[in-house]
N, CA, C and O atoms as a printed pandas DataFrame, in Angstrom:
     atom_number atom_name residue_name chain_id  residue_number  x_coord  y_coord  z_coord
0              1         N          UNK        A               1  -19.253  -56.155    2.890
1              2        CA          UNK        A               1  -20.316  -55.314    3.390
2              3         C          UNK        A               1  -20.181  -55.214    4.902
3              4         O          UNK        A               1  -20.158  -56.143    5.708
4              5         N          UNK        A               2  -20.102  -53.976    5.118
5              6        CA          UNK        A               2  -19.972  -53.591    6.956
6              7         C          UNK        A               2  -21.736  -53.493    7.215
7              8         O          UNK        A               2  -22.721  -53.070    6.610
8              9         N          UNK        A               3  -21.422  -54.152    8.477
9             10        CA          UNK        A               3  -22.844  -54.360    9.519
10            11         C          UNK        A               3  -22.861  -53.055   10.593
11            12         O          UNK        A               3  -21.932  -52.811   11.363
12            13         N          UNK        A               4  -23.840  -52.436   10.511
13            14        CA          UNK        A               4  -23.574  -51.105   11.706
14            15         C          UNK        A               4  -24.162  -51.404   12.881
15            16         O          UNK        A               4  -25.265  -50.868   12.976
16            17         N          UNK        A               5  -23.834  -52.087   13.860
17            18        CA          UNK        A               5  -24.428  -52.631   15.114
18            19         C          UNK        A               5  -25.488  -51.463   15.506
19            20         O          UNK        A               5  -26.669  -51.551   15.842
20            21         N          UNK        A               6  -24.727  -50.457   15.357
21            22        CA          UNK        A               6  -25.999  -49.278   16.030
22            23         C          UNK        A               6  -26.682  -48.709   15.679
23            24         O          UNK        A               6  -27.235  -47.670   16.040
24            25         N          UNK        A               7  -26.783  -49.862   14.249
25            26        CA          UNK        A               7  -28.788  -49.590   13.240
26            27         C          UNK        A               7  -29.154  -50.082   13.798
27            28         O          UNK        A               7  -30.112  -49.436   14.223
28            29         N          UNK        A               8  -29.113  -51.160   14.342
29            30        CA          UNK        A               8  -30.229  -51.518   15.386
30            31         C          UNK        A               8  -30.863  -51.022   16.358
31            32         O          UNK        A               8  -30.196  -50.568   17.287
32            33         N          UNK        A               9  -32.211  -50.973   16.414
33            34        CA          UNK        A               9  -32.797  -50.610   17.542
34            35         C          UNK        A               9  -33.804  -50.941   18.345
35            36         O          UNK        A               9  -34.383  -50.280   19.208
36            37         N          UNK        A              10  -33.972  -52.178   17.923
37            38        CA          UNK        A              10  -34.303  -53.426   19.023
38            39         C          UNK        A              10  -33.481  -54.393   19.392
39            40         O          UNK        A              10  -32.373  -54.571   18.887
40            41         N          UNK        A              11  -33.958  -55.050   20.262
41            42        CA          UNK        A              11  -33.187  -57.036   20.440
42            43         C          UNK        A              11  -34.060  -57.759   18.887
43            44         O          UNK        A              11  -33.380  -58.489   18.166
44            45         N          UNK        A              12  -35.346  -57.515   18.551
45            46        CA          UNK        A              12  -36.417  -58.293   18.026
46            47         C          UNK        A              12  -35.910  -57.914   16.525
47            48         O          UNK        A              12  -36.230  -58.701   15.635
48            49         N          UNK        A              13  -35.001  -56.557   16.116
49            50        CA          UNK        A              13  -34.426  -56.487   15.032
50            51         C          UNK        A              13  -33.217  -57.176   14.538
51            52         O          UNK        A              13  -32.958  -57.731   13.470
52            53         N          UNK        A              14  -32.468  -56.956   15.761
53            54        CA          UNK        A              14  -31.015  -57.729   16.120
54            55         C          UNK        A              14  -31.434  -59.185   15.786
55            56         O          UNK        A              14  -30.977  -59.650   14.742
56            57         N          UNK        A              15  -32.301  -60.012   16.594
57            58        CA          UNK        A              15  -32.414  -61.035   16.191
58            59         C          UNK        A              15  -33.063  -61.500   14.556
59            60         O          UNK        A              15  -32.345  -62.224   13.866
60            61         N          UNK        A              16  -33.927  -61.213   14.205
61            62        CA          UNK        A              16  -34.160  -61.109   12.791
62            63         C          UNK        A              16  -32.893  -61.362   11.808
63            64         O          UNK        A              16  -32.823  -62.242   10.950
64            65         N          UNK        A              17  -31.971  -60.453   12.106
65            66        CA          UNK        A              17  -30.959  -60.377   11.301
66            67         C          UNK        A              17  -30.262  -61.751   11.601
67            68         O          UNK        A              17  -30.153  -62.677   10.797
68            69         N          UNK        A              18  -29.712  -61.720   13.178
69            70        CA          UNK        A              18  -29.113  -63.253   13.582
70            71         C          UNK        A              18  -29.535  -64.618   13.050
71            72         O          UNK        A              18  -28.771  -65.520   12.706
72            73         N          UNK        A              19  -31.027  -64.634   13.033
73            74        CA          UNK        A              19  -31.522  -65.689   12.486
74            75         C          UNK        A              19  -31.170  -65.744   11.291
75            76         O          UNK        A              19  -30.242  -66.478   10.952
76            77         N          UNK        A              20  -31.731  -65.107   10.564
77            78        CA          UNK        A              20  -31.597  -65.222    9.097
78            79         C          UNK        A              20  -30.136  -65.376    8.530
79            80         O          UNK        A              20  -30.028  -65.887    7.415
80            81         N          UNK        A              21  -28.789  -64.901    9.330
81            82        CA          UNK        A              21  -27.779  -65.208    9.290
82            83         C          UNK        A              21  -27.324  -66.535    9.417
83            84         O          UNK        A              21  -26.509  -67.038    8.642
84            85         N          UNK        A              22  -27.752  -67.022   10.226
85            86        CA          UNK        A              22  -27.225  -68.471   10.845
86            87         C          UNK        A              22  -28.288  -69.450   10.009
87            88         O          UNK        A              22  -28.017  -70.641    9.858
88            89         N          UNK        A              23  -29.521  -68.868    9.473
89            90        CA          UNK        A              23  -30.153  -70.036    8.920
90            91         C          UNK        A              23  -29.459  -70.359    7.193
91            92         O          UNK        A              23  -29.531  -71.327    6.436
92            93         N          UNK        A              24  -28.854  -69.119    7.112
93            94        CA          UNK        A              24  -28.023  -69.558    5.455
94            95         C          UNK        A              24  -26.736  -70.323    5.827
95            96         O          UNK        A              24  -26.217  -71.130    5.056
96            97         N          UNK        A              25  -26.159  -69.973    7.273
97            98        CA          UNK        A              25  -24.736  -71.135    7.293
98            99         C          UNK        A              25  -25.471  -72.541    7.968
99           100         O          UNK        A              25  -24.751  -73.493    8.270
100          101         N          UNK        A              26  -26.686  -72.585    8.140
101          102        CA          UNK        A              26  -27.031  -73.906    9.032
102          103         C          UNK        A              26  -26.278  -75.203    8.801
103          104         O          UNK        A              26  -26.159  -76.036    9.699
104          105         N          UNK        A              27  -25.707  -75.383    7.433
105          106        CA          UNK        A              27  -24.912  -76.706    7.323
106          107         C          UNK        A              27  -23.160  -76.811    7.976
107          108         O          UNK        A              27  -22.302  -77.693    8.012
108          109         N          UNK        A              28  -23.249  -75.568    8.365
109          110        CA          UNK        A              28  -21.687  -75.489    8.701
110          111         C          UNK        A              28  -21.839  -75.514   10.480
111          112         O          UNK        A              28  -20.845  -75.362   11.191
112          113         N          UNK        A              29  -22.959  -75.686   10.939
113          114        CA          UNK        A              29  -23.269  -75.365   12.184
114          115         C          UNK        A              29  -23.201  -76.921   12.947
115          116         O          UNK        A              29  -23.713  -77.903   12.411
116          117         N          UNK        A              30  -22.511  -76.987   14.241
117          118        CA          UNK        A              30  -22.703  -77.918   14.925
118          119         C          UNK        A              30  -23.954  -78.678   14.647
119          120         O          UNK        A              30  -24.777  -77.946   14.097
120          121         N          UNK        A              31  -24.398  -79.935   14.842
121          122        CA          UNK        A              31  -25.698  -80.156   14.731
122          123         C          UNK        A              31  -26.343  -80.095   16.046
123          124         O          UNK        A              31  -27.570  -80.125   15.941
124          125         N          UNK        A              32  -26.093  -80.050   16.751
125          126        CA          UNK        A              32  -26.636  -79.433   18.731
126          127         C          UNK        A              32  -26.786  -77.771   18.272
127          128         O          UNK        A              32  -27.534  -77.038   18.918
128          129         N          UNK        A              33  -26.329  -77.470   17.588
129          130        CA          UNK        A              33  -26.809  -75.877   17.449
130          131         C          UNK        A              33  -27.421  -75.539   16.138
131          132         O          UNK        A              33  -27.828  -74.380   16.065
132          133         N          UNK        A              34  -27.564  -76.207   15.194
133          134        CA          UNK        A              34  -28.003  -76.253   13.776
134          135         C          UNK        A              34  -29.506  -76.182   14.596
135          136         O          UNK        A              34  -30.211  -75.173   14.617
136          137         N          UNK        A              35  -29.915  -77.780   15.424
137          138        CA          UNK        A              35  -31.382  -78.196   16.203
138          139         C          UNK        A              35  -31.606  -76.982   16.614
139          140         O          UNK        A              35  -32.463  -76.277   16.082
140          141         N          UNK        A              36  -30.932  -76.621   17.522
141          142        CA          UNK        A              36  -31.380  -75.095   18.578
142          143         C          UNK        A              36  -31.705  -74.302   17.862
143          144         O          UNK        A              36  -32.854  -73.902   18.051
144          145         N          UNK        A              37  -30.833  -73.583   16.557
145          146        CA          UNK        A              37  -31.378  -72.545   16.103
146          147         C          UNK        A              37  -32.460  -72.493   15.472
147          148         O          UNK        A              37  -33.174  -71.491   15.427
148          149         N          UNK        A              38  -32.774  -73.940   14.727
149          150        CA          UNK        A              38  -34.228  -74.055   13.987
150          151         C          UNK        A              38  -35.235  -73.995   14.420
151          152         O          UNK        A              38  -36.283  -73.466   14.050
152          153         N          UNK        A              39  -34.844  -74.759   15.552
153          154        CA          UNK        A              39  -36.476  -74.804   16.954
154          155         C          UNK        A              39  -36.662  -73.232   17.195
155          156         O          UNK        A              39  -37.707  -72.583   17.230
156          157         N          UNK        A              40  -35.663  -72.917   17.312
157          158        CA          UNK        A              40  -36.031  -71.707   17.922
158          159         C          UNK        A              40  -36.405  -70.154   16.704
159          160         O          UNK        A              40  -36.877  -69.042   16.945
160          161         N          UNK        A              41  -36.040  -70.643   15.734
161          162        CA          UNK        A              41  -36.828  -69.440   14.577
162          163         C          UNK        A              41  -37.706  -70.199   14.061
163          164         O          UNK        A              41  -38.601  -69.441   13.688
164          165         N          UNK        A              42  -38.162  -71.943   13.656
165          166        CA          UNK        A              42  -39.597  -72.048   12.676
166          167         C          UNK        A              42  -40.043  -71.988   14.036
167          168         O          UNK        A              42  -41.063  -71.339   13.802
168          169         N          UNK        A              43  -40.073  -72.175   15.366
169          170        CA          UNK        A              43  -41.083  -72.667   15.898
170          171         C          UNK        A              43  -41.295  -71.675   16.907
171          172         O          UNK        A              43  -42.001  -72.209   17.761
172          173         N          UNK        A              44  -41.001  -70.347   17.275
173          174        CA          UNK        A              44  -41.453  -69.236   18.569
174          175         C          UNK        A              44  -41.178  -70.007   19.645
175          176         O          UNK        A              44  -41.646  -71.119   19.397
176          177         N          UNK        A              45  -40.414  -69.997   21.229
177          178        CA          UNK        A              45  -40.354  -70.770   22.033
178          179         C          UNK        A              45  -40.922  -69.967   23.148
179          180         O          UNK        A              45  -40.765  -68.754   23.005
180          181         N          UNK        A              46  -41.373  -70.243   23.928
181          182        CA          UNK        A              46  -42.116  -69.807   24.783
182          183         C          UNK        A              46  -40.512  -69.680   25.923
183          184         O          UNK        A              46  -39.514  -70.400   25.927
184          185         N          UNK        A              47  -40.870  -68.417   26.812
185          186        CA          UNK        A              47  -40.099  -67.658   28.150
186          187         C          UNK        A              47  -39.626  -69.270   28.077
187          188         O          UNK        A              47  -38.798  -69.391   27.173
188          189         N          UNK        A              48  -39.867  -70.388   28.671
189          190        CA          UNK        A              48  -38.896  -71.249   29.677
190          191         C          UNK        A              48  -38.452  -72.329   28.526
191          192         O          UNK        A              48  -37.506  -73.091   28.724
192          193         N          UNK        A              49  -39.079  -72.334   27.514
193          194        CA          UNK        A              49  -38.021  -73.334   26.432
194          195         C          UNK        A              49  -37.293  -72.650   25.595
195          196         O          UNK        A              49  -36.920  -73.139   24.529
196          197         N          UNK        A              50  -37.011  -71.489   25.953
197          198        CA          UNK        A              50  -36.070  -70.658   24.809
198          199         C          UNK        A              50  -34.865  -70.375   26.048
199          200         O          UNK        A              50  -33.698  -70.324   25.659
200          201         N          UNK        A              51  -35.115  -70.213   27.360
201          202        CA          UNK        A              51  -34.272  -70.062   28.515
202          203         C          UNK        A              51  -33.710  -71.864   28.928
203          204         O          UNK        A              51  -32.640  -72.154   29.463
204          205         N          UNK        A              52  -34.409  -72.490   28.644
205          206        CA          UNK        A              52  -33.899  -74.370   28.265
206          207         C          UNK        A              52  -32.743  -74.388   27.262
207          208         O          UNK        A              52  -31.604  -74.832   27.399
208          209         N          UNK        A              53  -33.458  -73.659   25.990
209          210        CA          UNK        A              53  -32.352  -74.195   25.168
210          211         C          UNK        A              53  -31.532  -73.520   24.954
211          212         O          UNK        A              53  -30.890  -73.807   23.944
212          213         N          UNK        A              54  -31.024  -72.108   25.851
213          214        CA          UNK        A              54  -29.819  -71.331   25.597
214          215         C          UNK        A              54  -29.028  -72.049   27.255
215          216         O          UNK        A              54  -27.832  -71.910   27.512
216          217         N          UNK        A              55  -29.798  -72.615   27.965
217          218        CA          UNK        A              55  -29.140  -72.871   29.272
218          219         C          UNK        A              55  -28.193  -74.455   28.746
219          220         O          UNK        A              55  -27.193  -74.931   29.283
220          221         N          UNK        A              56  -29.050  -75.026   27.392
221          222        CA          UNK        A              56  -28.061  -76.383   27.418
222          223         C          UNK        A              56  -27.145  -76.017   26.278
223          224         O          UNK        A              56  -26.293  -76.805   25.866
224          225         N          UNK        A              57  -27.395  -74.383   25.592
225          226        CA          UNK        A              57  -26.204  -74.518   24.861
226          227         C          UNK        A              57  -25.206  -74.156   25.489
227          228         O          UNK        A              57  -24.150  -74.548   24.993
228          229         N          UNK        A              58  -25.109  -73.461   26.539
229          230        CA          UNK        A              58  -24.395  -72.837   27.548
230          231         C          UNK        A              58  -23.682  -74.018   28.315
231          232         O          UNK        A              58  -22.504  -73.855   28.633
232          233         N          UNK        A              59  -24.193  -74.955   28.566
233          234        CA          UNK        A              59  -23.650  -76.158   29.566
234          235         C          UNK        A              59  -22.777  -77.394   28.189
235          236         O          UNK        A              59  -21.972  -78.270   28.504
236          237         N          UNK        A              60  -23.251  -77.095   26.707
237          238        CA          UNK        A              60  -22.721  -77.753   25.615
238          239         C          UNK        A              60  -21.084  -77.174   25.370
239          240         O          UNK        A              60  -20.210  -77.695   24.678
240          241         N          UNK        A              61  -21.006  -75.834   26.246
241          242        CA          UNK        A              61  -19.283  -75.776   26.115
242          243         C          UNK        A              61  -18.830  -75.068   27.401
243          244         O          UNK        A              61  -17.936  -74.234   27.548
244          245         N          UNK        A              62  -19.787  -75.684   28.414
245          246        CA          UNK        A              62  -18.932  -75.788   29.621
246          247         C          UNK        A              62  -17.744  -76.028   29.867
247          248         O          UNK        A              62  -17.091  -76.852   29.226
248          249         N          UNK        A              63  -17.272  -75.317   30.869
249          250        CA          UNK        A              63  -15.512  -74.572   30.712
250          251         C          UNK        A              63  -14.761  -74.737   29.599
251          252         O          UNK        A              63  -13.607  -75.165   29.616
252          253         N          UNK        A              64  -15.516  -74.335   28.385
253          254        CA          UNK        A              64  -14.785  -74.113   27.253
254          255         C          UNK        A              64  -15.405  -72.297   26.520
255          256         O          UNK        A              64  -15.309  -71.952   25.342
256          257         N          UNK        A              65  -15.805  -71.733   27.299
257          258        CA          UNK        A              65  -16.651  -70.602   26.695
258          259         C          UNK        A              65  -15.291  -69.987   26.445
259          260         O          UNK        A              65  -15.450  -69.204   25.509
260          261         N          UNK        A              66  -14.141  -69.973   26.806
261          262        CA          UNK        A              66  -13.355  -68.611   26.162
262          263         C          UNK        A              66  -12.464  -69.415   24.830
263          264         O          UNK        A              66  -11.580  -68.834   24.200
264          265         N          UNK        A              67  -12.856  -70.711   24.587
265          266        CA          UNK        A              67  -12.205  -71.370   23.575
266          267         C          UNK        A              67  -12.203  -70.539   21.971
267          268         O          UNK        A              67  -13.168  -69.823   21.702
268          269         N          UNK        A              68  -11.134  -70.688   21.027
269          270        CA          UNK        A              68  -11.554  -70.499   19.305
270          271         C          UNK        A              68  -12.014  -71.287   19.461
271          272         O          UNK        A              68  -12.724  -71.056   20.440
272          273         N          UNK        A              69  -12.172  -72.322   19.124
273          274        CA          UNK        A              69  -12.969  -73.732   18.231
274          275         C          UNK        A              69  -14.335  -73.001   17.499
275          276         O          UNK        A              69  -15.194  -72.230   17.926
276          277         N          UNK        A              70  -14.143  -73.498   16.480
277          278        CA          UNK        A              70  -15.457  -73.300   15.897
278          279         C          UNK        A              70  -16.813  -73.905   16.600
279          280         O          UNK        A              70  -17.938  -73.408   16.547
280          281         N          UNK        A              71  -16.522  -74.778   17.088
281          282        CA          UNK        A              71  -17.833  -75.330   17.522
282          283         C          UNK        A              71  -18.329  -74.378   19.041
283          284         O          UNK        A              71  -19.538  -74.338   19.268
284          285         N          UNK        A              72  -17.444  -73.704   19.946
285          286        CA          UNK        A              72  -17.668  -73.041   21.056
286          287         C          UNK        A              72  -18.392  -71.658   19.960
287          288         O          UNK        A              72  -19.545  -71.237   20.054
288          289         N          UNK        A              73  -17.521  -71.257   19.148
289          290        CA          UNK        A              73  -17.953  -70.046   18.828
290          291         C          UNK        A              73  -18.778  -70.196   18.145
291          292         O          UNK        A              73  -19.515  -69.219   18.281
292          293         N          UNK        A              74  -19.338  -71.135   17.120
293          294        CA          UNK        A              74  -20.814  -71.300   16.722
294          295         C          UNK        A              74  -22.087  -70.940   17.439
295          296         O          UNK        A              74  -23.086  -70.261   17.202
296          297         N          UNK        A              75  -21.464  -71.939   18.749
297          298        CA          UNK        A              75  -22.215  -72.065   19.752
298          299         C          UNK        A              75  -23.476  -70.740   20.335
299          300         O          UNK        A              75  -24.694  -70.570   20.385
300          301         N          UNK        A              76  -21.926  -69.899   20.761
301          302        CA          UNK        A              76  -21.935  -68.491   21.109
302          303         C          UNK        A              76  -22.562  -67.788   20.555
303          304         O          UNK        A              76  -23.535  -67.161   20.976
304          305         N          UNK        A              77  -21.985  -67.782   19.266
305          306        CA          UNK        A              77  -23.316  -66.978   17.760
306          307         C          UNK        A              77  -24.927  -67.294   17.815
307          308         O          UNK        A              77  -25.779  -66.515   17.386
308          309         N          UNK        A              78  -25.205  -68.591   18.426
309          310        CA          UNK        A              78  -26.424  -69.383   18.606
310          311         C          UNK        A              78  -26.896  -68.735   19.611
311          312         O          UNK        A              78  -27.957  -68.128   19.473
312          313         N          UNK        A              79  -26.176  -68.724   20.898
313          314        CA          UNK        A              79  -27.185  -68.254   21.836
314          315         C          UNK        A              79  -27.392  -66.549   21.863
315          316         O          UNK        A              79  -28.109  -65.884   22.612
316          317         N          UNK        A              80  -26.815  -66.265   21.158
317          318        CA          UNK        A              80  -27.335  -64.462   20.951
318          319         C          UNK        A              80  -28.488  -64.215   19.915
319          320         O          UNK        A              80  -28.707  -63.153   19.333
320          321         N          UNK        A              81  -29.165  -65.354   19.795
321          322        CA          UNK        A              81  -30.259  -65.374   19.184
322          323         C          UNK        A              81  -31.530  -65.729   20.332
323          324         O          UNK        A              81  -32.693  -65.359   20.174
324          325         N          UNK        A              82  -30.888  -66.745   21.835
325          326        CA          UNK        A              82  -31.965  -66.854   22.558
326          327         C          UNK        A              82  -32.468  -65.979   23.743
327          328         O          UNK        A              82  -32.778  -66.435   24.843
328          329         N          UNK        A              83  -32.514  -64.632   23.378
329          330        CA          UNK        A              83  -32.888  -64.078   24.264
330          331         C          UNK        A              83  -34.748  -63.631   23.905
331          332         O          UNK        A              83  -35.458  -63.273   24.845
332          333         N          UNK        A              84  -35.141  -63.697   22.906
333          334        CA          UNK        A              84  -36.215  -63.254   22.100
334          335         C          UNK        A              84  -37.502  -63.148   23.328
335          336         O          UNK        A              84  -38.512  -62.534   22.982
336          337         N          UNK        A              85  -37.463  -63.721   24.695
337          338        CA          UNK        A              85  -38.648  -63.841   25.266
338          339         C          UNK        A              85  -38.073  -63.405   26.583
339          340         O          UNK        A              85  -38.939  -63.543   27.448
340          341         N          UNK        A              86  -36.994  -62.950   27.056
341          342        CA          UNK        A              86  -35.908  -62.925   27.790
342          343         C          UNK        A              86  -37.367  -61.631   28.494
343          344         O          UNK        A              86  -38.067  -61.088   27.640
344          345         N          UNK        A              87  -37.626  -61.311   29.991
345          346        CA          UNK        A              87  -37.808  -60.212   30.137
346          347         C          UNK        A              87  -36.890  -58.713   30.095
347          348         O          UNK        A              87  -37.363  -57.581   29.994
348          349         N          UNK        A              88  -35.605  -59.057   30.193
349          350        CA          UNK        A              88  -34.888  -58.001   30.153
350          351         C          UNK        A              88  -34.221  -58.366   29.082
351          352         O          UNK        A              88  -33.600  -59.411   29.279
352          353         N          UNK        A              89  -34.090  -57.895   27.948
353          354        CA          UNK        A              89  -33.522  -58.475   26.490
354          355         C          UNK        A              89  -32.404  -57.232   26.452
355          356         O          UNK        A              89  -32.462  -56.019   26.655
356          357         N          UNK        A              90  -31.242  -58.284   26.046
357          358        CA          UNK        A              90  -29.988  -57.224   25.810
358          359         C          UNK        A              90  -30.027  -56.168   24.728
359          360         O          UNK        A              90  -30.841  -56.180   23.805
360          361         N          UNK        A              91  -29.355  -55.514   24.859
361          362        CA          UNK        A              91  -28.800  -54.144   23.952
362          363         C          UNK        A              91  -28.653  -54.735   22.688
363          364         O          UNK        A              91  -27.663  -55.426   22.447
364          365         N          UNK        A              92  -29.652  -54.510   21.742
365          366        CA          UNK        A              92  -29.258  -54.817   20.534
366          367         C          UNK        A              92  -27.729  -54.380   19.728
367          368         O          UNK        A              92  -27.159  -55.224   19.036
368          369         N          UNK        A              93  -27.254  -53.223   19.876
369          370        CA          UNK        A              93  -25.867  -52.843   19.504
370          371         C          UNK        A              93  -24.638  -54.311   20.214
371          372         O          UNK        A              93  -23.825  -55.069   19.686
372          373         N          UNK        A              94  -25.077  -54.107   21.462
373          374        CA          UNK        A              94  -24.037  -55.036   22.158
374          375         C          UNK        A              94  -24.011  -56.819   21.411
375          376         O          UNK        A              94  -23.106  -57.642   21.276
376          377         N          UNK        A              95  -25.374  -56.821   21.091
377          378        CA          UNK        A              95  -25.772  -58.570   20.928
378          379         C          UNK        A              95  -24.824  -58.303   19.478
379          380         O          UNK        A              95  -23.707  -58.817   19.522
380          381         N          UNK        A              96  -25.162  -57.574   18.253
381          382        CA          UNK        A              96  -24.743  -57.837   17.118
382          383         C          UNK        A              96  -23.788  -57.925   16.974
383          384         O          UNK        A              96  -23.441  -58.744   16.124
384          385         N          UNK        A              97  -22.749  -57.155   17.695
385          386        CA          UNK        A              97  -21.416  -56.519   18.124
386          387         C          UNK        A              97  -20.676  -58.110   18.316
387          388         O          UNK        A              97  -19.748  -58.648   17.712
388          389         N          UNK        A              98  -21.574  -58.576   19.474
389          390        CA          UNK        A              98  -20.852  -59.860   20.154
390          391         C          UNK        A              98  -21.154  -61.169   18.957
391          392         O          UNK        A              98  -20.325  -62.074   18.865
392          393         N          UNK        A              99  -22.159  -61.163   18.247
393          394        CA          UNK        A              99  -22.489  -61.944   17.485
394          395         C          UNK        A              99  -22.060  -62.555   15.954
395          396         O          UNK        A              99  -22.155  -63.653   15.406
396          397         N          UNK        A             100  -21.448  -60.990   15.517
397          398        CA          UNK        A             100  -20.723  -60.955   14.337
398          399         C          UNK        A             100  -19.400  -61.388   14.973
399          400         O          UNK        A             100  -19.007  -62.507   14.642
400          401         N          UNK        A             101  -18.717  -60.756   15.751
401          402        CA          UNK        A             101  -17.434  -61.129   16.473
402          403         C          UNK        A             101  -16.876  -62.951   16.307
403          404         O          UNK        A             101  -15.888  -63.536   15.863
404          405         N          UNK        A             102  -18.489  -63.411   17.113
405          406        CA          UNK        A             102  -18.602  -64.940   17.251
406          407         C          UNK        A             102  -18.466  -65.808   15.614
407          408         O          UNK        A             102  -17.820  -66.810   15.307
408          409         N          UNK        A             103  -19.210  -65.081   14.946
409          410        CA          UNK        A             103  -19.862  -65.702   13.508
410          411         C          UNK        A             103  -18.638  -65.691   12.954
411          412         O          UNK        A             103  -18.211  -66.755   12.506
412          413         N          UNK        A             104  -17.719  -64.335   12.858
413          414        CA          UNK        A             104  -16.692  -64.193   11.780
414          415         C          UNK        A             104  -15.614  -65.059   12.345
415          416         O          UNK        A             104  -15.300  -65.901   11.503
416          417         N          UNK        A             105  -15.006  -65.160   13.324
417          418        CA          UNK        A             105  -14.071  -65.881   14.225
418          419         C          UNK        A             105  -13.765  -67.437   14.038
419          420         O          UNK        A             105  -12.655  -67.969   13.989
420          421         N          UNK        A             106  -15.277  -68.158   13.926
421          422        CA          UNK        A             106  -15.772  -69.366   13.777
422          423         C          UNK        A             106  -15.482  -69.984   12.143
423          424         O          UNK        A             106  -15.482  -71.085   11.591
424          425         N          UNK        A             107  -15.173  -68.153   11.663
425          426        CA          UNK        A             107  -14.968  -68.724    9.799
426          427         C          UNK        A             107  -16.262  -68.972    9.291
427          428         O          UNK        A             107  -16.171  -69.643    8.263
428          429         N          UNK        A             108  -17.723  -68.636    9.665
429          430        CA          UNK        A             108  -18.525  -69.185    9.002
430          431         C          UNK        A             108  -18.586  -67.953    7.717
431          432         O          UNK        A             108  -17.668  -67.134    7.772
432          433         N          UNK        A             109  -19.572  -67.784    6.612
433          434        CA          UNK        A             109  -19.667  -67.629    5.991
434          435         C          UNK        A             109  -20.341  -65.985    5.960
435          436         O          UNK        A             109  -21.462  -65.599    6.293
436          437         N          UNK        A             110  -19.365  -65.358    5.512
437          438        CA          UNK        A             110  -19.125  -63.893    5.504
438          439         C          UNK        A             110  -20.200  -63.308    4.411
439          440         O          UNK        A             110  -20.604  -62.181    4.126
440          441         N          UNK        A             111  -20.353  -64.093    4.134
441          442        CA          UNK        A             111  -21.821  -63.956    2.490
442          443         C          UNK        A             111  -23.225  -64.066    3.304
443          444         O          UNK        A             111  -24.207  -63.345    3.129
444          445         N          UNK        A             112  -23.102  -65.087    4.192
445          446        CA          UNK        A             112  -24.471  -65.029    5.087
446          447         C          UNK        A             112  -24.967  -63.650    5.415
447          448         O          UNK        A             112  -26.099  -63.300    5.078
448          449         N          UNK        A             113  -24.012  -62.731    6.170
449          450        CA          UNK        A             113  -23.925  -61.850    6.611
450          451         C          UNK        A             113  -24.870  -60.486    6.115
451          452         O          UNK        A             113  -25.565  -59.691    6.748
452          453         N          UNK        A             114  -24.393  -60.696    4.050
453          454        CA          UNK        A             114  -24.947  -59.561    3.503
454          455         C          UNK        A             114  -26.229  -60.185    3.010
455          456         O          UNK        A             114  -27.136  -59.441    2.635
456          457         N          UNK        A             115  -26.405  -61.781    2.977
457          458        CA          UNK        A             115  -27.873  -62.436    2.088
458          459         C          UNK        A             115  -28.438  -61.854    2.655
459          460         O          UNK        A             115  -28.740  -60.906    1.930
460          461         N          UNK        A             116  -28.898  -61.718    3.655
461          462        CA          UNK        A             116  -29.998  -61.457    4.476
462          463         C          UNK        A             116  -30.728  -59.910    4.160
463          464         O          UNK        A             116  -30.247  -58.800    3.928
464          465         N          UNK        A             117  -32.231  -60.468    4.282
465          466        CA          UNK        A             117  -33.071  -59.408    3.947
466          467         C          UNK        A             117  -32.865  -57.972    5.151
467          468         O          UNK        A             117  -32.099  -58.224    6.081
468          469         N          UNK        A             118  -33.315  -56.968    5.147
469          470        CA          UNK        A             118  -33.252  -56.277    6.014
470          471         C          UNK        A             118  -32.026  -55.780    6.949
471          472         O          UNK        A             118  -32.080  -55.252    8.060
472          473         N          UNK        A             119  -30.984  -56.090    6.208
473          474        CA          UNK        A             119  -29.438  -55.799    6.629
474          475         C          UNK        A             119  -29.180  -54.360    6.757
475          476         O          UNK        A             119  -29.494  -53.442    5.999
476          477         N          UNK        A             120  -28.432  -54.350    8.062
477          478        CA          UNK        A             120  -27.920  -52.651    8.194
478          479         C          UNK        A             120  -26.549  -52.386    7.826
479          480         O          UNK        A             120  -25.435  -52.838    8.091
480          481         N          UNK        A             121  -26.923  -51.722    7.304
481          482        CA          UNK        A             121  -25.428  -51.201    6.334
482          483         C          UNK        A             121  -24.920  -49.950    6.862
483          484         O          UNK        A             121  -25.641  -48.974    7.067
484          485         N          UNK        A             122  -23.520  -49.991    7.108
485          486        CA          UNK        A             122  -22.660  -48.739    8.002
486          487         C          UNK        A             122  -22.588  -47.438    7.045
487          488         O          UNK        A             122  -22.031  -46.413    7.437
């Protein structure tokens, strides 16, 4: 199943989808980013703990951001979920774009992709 980045037409849709993506691979997920992503979809994080916990996933693969490893690119997939309170919230086309990129790369689970409720289809 193809994902059409440019059904989207929010960040707040984009993320929906991200979450719900990453919460069906959560066991394949680092556990520093498994924590992050949960806190951050059961629990709403407010502007400066959602900008906390994308700033320590960001410093969790310090000078390793252009790495494969699954665990950098997990990572990566994770924080394109923390922008949700961001005042200037990225381009939803661009986030999904960069996010699927991250997700598929990492090998996680290509089935996550279509479980998800509310999926845009090309």
């Amino acid at each position: 199943m193809q994902v059409s980045p440019s059904s989207f037409t929010t960040y707040q849709e984009a993320r929906e989808f991200m979450s719900r993506a990453l919460l069906q691979v959560h066991a394949q997920l680092p556990s520093h980013v498994a924590r992050a992503v949960s806190t951050s979809i059961n629990e709403p994080l407010e502007r400066s703990a959602e900008e906390s916990t994308r700033v320590a996933l960001w410093n969790s693969i310090a000078g390793r951001e252009q790495e494969y490893s699954p665990e950098v690119l997990c990572t990566r997939a994770a924080i394109c979920v923390l922008y949700g309170s961001a005042t200037n919230q990225p381009d939803p086309a661009d986030t999904i774009e960069c996010f699927l990129g991250f997700f598929r790369a990492a090998g996680l689970a290509e089935s996550a992709l279509s479980g998800t409720q509310s999926i845009r289809e090309a």
